[in-house]
C-alpha positions as CSV (number, residue, x, y, z in Angstrom):
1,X,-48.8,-146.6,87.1
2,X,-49.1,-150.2,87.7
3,X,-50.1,-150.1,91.2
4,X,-52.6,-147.4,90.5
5,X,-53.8,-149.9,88.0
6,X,-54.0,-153.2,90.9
7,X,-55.9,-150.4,93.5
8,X,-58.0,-149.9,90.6
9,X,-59.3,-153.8,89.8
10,X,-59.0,-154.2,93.2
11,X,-61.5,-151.8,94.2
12,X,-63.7,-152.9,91.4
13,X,-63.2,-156.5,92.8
14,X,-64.5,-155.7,96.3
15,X,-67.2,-153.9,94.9
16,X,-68.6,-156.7,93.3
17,X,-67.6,-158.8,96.2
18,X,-70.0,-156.7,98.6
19,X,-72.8,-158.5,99.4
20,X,-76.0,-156.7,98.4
21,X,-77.6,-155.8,102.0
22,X,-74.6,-153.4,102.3
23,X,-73.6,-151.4,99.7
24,X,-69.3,-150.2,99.6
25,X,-68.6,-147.0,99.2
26,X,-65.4,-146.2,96.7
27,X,-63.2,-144.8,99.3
28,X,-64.5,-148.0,101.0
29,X,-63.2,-150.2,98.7
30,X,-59.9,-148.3,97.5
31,X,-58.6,-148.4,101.2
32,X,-59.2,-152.1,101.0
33,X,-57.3,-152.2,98.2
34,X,-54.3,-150.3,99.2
35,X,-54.2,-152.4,102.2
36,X,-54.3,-155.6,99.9
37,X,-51.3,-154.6,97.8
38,X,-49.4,-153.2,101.3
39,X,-49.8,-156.9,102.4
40,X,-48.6,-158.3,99.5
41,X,-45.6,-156.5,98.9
42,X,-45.3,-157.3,102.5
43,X,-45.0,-160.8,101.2
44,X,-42.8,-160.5,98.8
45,X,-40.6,-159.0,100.9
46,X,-40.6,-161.5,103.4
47,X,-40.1,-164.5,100.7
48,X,-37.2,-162.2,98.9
49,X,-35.5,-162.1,102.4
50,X,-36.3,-165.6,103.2
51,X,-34.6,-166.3,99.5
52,X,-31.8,-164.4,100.8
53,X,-30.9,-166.2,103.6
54,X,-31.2,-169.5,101.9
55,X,-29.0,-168.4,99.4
56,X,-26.4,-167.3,102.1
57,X,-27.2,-170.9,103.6
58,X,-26.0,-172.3,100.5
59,X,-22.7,-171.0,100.6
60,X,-21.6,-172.2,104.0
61,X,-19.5,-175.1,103.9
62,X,-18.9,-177.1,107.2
63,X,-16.7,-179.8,107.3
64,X,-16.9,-182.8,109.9
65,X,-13.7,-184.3,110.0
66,X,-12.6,-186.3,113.4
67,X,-9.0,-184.7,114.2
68,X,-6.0,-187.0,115.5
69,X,-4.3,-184.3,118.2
């Protein structure tokens, strides 16, 4: 329901966002739309995965310690 509702305002965003020589068509501006919030999840999922890994980062302990052998 929620994304319906983000294609939805976003389609009524890129209407309004049209300039006036051109006018969008709704199927026009509902593919833009879907391909917004595609991208952004893409995002997300890139900075969730990025989080991931510095989270994984974090746990890693080195230790530098000269050894006498």
């Amino acid at each position: 329901m929620s994304k319906l509702l983000m294609v939805a305002i976003g389609a009524a965003c890129m209407m309004q966002a049209a300039p006036a020589s051109r006018p969008v068509s709704l199927t026009e501006a509902i593919r833009a739309s879907v391909a917004r919030v595609k991208a952004d999840d893409a995002r997300g999922e890139v900075a969730s995965s990025q989080l991931r890994v510095l989270e994984a980062a974090n746990k890693w302990k080195v230790e530098l310690r000269p050894s006498l052998g």
